[in-house]
C-alpha positions in Angstrom: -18.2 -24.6 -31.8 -16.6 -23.3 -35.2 -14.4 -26.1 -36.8 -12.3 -25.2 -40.0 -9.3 -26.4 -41.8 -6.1 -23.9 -41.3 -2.1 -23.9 -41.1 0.2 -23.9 -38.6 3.5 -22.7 -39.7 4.3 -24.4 -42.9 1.4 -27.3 -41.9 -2.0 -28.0 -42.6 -4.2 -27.7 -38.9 -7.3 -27.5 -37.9 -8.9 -24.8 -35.6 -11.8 -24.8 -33.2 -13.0 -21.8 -31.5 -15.4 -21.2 -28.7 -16.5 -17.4 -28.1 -13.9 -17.7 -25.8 -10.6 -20.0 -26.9 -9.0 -20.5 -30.1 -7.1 -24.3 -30.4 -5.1 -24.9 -32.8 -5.0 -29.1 -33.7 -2.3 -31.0 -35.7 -4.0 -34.3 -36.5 -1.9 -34.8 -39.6 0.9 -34.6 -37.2 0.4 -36.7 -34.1 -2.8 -35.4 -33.2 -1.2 -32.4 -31.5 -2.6 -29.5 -29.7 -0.2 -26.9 -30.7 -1.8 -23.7 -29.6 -4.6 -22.7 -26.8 -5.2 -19.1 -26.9 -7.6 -17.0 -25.0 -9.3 -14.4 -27.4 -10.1 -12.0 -24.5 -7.0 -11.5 -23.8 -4.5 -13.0 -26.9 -2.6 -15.0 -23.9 -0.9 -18.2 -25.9 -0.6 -20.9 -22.9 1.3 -23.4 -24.9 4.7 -23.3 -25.6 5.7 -22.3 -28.9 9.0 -23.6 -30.7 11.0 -20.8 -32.4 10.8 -21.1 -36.3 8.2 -20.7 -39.2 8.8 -24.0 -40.4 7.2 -27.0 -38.3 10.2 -29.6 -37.6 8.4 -32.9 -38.3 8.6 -35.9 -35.8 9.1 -39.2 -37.5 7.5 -42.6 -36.5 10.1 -44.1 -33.5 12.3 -40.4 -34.0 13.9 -38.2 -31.6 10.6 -36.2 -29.6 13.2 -34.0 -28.4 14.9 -33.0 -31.6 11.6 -32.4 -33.3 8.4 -29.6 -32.3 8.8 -30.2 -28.4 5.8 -28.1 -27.5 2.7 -27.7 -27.6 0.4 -30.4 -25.7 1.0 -34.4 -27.2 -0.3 -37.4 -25.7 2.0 -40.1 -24.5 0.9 -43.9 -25.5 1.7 -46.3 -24.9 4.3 -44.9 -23.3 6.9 -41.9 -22.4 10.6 -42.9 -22.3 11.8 -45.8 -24.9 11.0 -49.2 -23.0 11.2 -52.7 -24.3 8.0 -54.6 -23.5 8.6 -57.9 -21.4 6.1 -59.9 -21.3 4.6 -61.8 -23.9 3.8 -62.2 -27.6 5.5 -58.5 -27.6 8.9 -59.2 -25.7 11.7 -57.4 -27.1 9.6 -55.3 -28.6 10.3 -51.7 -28.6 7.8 -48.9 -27.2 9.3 -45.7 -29.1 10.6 -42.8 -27.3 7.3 -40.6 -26.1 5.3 -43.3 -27.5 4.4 -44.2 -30.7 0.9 -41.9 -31.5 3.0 -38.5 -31.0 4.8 -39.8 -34.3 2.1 -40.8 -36.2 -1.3 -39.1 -38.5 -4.5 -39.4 -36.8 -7.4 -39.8 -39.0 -10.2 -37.1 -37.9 -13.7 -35.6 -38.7 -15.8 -32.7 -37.8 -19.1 -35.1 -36.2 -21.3 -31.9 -35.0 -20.2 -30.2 -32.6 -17.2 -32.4 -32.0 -13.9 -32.9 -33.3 -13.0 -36.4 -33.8 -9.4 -37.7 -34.2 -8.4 -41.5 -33.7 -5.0 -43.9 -34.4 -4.1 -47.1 -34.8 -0.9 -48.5 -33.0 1.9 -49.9 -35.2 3.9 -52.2 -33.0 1.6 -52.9 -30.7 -2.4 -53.4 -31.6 -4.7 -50.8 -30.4 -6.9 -47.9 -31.3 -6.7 -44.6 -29.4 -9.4 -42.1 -30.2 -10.6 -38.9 -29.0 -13.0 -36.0 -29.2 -12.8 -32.3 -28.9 -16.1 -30.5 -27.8 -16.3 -27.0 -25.4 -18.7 -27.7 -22.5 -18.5 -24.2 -22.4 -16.8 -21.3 -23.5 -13.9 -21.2 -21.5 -13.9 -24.9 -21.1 -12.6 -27.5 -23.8 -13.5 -30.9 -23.0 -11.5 -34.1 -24.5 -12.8 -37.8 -24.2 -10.8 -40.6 -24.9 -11.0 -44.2 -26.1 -8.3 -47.1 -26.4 -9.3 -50.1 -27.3 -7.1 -53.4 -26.6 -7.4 -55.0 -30.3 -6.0 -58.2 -29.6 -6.7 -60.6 -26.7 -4.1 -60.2 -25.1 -3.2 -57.8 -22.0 -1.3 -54.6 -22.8 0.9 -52.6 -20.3 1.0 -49.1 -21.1 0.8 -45.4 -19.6 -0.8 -42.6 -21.3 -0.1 -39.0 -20.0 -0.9 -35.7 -21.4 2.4 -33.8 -22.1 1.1 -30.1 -21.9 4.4 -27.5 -21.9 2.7 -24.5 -20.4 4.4 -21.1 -21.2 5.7 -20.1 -17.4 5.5 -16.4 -16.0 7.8 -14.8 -13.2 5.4 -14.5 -10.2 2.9 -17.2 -11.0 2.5 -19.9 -8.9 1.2 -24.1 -9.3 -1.6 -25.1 -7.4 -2.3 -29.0 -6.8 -4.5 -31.3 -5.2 -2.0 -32.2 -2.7 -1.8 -31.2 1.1 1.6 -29.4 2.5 4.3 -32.0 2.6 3.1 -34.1 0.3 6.0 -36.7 -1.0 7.5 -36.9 -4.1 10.0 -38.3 -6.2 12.9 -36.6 -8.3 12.5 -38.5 -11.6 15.5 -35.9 -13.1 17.6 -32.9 -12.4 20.0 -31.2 -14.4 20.9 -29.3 -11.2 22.8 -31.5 -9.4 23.1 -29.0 -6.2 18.9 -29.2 -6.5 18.1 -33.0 -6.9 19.3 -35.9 -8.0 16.8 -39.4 -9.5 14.9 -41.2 -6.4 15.6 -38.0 -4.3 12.3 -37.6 -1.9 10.6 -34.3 -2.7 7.9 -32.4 -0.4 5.0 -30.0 -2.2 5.1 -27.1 -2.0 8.3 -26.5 -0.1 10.9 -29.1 -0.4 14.7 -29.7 0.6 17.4 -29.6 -1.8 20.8 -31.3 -1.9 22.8 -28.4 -1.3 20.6 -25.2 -2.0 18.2 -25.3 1.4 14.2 -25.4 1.0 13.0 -24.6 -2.0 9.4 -23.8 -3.1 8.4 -25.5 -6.1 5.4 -24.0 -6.6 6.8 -21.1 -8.1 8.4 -21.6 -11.1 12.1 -19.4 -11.0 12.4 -17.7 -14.8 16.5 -17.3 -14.4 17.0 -20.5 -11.8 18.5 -22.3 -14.7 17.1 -25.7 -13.6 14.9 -28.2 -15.5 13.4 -31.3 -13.4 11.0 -33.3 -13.0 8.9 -35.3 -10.0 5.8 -37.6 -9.0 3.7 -37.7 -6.1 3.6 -40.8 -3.9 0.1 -41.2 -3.8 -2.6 -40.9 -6.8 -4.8 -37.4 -7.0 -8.0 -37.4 -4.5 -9.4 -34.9 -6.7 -8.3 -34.1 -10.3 -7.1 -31.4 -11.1 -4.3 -28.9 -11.3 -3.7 -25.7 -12.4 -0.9 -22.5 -13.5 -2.0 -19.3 -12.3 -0.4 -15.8 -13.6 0.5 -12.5 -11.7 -3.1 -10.9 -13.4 -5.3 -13.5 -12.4 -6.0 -15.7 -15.2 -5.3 -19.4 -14.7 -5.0 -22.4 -16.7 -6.8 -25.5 -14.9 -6.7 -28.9 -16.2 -8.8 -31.5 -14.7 -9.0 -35.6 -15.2 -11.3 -37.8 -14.6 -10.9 -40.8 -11.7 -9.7 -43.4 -14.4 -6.2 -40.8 -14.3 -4.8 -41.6 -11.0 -1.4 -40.1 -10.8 0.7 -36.6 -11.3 3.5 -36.2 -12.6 5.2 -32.2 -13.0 8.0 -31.1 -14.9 9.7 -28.0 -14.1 11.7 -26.2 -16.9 13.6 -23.2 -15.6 15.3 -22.2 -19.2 17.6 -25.0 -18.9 16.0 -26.9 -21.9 15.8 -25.7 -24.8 15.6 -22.1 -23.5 12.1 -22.0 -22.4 10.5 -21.4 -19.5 7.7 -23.6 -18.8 5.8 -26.2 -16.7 4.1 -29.3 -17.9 1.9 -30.8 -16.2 1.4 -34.7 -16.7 -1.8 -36.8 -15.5 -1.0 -40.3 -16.7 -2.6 -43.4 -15.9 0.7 -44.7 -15.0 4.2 -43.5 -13.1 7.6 -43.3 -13.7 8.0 -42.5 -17.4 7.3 -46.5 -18.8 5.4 -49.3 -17.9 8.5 -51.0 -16.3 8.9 -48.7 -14.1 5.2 -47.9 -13.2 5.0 -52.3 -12.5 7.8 -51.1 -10.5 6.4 -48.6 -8.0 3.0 -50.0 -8.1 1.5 -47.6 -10.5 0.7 -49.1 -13.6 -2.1 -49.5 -15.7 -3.3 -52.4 -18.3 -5.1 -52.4 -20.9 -6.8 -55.4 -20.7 -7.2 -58.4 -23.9 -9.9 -57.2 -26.1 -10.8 -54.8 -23.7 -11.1 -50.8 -23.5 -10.2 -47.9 -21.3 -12.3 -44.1 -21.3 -11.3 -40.7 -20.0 -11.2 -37.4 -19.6 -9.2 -34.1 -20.1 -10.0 -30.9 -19.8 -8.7 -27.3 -20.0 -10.4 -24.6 -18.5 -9.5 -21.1 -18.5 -10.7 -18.6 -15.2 -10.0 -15.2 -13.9 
């Protein structure tokens, strides 16, 4: 594993290479992955946002107004959500969570990349570290530790915004007619939030079945879904027309899947993004809600796994 100091744009980064992969990290800059290129064939799999100057996402700003792409992690949550319970009622989880908006500290250890951050309005440490199991395959571990004796509610899901290809097709650990549930659609003739969904081939409201597992570059659609039932096995994976794939896998303390489907409609791009979480439905709330949370409990910690693996 070669580690070294770089820039992204017009910031400072940090690179680490396999004999296979190049990443490109952001710790300065909520510990983002912003590129994940394979060398043997130059393919970028992350989205890129246009421009040679980085737009910078403030503590608590506007995710969408800012980088959008790349991979980020959610915590301690996705959408804006005031917590409820207490000492932390009223208090408000930022939109896309609060560690996308902040500096990670980090440090070459080895042959490891070590990044970690402490929350602001809530009190916990979330670190991680980058090492290649091997050289196709880019392992992260995770730690967040509960700081205070208290029990926290909070989701963390990886927000990877995978550039999309005409002709490649999603593959998921999920049996045909697996249920779903529309989170969002700007399509209104597609689907419309708490709509039931089917994998791979679903019903729309108005434009017959519809197979979701191949992403349409001029359908003009962006939405999003999650599964009913938690992963069996962890893993899923983007596939292009010349073979290579893109296959992340979890470990069993990520139960859940969430997908998001952009068809150009956002921002232009055409991408998927694939989101394990450890909890459903965008916020805590919600995830209480649908009886898919996760807790962090008082003084207590929670470990993980994430990784991306490239194949032919």
């Amino acid at each position: 594993m070669r580690i070294e100091k770089t820039d992204y744009k017009d910031v400072g980064a940090v690179a680490v290479e396999s004999g296979r992969l190049r990443v490109v990290m952001l710790p300065e800059y909520g510990g983002k992955m912003a590129s994940l290129v394979d060398k043997a064939t130059g393919r970028e799999f992350l989205v890129q946002a246009q421009g040679s100057e980085y737009k910078k996402l403030q503590y608590a700003g506007n995710y969408v107004a800012a980088e959008c792409s790349g991979f980020d992690d959610m915590f301690p949550t996705i959408d804006t959500w005031a917590y409820d319970k207490y000492p932390w009622q009223g208090v408000e989880m930022p939109d896309h969570g609060e560690v996308c908006g902040l500096p990670w500290a980090y440090e070459a250890a080895g042959e490891e990349l070590h990044c970690w951050v402490y929350g602001v309005r809530f009190p916990y440490r979330l670190d991680k570290w980058l090492q290649f199991e091997a050289d196709d395959i880019l392992a992260i571990r995770y730690k967040v530790q509960n700081l205070s004796p208290f029990d926290l509610d909070c989701i963390w899901a990886a927000h990877v915004m995978i550039n999309a290809e005409p002709g490649a097709r999603i593959s998921l650990p999920y049996p045909d007619g697996a249920g779903a549930v529309c989170v969002f659609s700007q399509d209104k003739a597609f689907a419309v939030p708490g709509m039931a969904m089917n994998w791979p081939k679903t019903n729309t409201v108005s434009q017959g079945i519809v197979d979701i597992s191949r992403t349409r570059e001029d359908g003009g659609n962006t939405y999003k879904f999650y599964f009913n039932e938690p992963m069996h096995q962890g893993w899923c994976e983007y596939a292009y027309p010349d073979g290579t794939a893109l296959r992340l896998g979890v470990s069993e303390q990520v139960k859940y899947l969430g997908v998001w489907i952009n068809e150009g409609a956002f921002k232009g791009y055409n991408n998927i993004a694939f989101e394990p979480c450890t909890g459903t439905f965008d916020h805590p709330g919600a995830a209480i809600a649908h009886g898919q949370n996760s807790v962090l409990s008082g003084n207590g910690s929670y470990e993980w796994q994430l990784k991306f693996q490239i194949a032919r």
